[in-house]
C-alpha positions in Angstrom: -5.7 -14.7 6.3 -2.2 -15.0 4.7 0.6 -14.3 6.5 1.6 -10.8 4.6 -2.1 -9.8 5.6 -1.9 -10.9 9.4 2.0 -9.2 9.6 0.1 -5.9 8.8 -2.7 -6.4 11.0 -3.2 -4.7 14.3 -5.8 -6.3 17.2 -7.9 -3.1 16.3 -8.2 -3.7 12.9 -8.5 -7.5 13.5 -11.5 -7.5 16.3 -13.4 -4.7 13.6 -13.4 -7.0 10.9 -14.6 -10.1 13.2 -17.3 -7.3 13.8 -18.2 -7.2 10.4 -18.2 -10.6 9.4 -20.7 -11.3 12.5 -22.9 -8.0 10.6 -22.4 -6.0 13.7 -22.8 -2.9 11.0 -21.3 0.3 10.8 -21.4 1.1 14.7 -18.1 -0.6 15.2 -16.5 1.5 12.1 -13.0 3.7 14.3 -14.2 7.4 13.9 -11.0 7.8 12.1 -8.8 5.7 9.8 -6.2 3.6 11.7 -4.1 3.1 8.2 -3.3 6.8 6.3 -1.8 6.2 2.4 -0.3 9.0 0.9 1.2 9.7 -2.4 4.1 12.2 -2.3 4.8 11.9 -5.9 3.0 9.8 -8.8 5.7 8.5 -10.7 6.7 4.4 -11.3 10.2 3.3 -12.9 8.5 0.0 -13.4 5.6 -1.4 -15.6 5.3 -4.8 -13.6 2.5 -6.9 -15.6 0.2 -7.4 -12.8 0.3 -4.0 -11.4 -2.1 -1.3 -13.3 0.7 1.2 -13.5 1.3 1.2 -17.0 -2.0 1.0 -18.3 -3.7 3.9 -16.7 -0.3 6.7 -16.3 -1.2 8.5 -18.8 -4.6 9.2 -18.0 -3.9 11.3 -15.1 -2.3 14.4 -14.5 1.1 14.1 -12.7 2.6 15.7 -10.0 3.9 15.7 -6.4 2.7 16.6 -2.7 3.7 20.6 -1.7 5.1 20.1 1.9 2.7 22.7 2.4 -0.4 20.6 2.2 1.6 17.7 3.4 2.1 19.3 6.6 -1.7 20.1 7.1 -2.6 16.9 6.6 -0.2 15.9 9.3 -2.6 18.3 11.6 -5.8 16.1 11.0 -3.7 13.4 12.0 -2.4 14.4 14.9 -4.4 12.5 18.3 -6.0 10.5 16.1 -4.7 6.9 16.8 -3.1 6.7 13.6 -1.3 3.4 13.6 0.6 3.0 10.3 1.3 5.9 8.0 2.3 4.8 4.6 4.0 7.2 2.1 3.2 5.5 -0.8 0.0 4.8 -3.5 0.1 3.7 -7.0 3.8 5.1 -7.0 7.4 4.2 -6.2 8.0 6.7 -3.5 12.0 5.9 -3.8 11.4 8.4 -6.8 10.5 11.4 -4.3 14.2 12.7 -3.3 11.8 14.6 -0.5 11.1 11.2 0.8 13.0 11.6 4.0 11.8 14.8 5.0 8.3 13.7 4.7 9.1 10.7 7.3 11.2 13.5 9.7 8.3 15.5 9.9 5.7 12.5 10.3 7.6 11.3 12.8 8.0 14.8 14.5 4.4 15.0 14.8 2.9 11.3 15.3 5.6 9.8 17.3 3.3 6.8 17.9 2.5 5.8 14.4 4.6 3.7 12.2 5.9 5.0 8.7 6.0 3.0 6.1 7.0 2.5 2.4 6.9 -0.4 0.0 9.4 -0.3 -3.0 10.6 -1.7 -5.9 13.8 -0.9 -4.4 15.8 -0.1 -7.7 17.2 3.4 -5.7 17.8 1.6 -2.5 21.1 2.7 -2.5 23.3 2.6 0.8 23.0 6.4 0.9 19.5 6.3 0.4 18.9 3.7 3.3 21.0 5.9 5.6 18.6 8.9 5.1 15.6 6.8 5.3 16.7 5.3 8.5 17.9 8.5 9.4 14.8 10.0 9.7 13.1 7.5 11.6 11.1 5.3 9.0 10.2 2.0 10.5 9.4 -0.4 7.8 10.7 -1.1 4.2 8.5 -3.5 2.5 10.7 -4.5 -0.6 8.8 -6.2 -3.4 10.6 -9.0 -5.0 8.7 -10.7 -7.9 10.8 -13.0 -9.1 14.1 -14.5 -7.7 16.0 -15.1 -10.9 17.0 -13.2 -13.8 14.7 -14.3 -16.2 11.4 -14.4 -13.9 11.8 -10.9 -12.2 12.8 -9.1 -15.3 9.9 -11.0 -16.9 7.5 -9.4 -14.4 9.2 -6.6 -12.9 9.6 -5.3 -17.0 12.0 -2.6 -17.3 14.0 -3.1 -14.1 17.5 -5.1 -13.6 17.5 -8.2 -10.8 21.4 -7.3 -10.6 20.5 -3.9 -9.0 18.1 -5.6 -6.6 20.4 -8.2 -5.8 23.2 -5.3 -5.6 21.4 -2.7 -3.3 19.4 -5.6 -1.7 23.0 -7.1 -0.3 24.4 -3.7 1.1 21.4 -3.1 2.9 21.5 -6.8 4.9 24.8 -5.9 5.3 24.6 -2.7 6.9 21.5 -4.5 9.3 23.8 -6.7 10.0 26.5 -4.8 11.3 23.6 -2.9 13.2 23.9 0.2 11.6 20.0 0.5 10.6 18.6 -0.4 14.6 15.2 -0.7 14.5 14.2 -0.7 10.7 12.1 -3.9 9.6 12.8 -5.0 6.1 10.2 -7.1 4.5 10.9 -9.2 1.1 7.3 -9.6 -0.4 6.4 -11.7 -3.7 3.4 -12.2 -5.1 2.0 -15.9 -6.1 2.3 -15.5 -10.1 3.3 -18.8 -11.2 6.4 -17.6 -12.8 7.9 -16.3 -9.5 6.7 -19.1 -6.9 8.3 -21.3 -9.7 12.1 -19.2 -8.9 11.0 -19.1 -5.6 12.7 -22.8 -4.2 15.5 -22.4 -5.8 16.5 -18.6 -5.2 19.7 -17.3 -3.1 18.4 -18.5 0.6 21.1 -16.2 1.9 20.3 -12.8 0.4 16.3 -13.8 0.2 15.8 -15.8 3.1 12.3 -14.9 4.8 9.9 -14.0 1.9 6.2 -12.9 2.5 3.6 -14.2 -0.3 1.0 -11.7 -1.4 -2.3 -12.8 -3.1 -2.4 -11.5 -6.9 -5.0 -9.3 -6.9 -7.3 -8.6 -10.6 -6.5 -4.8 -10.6 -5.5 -4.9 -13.8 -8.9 -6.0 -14.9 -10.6 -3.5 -12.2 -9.3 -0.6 -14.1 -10.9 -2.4 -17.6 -13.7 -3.4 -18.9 -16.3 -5.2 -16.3 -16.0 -8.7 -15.9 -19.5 -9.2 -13.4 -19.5 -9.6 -9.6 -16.3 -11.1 -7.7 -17.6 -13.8 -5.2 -16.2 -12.8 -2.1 -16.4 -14.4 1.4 -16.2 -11.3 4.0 -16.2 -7.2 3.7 -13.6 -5.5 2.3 -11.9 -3.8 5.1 -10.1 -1.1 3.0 -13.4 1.5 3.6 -13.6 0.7 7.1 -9.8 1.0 8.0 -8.0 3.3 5.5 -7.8 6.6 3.9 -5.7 6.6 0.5 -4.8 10.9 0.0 -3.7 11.5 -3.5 -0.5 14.0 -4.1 -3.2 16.8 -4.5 -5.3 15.9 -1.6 -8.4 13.9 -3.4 -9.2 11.1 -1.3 -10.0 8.4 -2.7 -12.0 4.8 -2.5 -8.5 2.5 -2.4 -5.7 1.8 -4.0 -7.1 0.1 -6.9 -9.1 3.4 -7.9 -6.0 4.1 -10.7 -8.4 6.4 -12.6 -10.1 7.9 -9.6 -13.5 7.0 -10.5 -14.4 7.6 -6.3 -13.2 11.1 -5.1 -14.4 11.1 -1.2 -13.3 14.7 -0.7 -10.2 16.4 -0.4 -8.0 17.4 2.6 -7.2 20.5 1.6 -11.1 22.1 1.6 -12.1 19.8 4.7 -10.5 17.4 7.2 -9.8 14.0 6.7 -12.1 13.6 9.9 -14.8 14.6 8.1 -14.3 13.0 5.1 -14.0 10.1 6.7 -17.6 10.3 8.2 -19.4 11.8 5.4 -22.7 10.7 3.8 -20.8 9.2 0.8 -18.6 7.0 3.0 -20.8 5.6 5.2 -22.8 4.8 1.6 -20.4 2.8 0.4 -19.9 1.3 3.1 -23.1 -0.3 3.2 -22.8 -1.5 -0.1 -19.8 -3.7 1.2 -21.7 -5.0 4.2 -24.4 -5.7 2.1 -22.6 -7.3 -1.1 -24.8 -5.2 -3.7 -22.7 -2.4 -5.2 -24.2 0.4 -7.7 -23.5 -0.1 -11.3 -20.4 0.5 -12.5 -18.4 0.7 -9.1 -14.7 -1.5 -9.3 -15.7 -3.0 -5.9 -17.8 -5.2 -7.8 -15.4 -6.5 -10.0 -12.6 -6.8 -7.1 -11.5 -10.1 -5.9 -9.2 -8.7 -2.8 -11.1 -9.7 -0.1 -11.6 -13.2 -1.3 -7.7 -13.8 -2.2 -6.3 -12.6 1.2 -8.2 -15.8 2.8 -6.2 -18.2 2.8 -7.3 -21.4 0.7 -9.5 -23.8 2.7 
């Protein structure tokens, strides 16, 4: 597995999917998800060329979490064993100015879980960072694609490397004068050729540690079928996470862009239960068993063969 995979792993999640691969079947599924996703708002400020973004925004109806339904999903949450609680999907969540008060109240009610955001980081202002931190998040996972001008503008289309750069520098600066205790800041890349080619020669001091992250085909998964994906073990995204939409809909992963799975929704019935139903446990079987029914974008996804790390 490559390292951004293993950094995000927990020993639960790890000895479930050794479990799996050794077709121990679905009695060692948790009973409820140990990773939550949740979109607050549904908005990007990017249209980065590997990301489906772009492609499928207009084919969905906008809009943003009510507190209201954000807090009653907090409730099915609560005692669960919930151990990373992410408050983003197919969005940048920097564009939610509610953004720290949904962390304040996460944190108010599932002390023991981790929050979590990954961001283009374009309004990662000092301000910003202070509120964040502020309310308790734990991790920033800032995505860097490209370490030059000319290779992150070229993937990253429509945002500037000198705002990265500029935001990225005050916030290592206000780490290091310990100002942000306890906040983990990740830089993660993806492998495209054009940003492991700026990669060796980028600024060591402003991007020192940097976490690769397999290029997944969601692009294509949102197309036209391509045929089946080899792939070398389950997917564990059915058997770990739940990804809640800004209106409640659950659904399959974060590569549904035009929710073709809708699992249930959070508002009618809990999460719990959602997470157990008939459909679920249907799909997945299909994962264990590598055949998928026509027309479902797990058969045209390649994650679980590109977080394995090359032989």
């Amino acid at each position: 597995m490559r390292r951004f995979d293993r950094e995000t792993e927990s020993s639960r999640e790890r000895g479930l999917l050794e479990s799996l691969a050794e077709g121990k079947g679905l009695s060692e599924v948790p009973p409820f998800p140990l990773k939550v996703q949740v979109q607050t708002k549904t908005l990007c400020n990017a249209a980065c060329t590997m990301c489906p973004y772009p492609v499928v925004e207009g084919t969905f109806e906008h809009g943003e979490m009510p507190l209201t339904l954000y807090d009653l999903l907090l409730g099915q949450l609560e005692g669960k064993g919930v151990e990373r609680l992410s408050l983003f999907l197919m969005n940048e969540p920097l564009l939610d100015r509610r953004l720290p008060e949904f962390i304040r109240r996460a944190k108010a009610r599932l002390p023991g879980t981790a929050t979590v955001i990954f961001t283009n980081g374009s309004a990662l202002t000092e301000r910003c960072a202070r509120a964040l931190h502020a309310a308790g998040l734990d991790e920033i996972d800032l995505s860097v694609h490209g370490f030059d001008k000319a290779a992150y503008e070229s993937v990253m289309v429509g945002l500037s490397f000198e705002r990265l750069r500029s935001n990225l520098r005050r916030l290592l600066s206000l780490r290091r004068a310990g100002e942000l205790p306890g906040l983990s800041v990740k830089l993660v890349a993806v492998d495209l050729a054009q940003v492991l080619g700026s990669l060796e020669e980028r600024d060591r001091d402003l991007f020192a540690d940097v976490l690769v992250k397999a290029t997944s085909n969601e692009r294509e998964a949102v197309g036209e079928s391509s045929g089946p994906t080899p792939r070398r073990r389950p997917c564990q995204r059915p058997f770990v996470k739940a990804y809640v939409l800004h209106n409640g809909d659950v659904v399959l992963c974060n590569v549904d862009w035009r929710r073709t799975v809708i699992l249930g929704n959070v508002a009618r019935e809990p999460l719990e239960e959602i997470w157990r139903n008939a459909r679920f446990r249907d799909l997945r079987l299909q994962h264990l068993g590598g055949n998928f029914e026509r027309g479902l974008i797990c058969a045209t996804c390649d994650y679980p063969a590109v977080t394995e790390e090359d032989d």
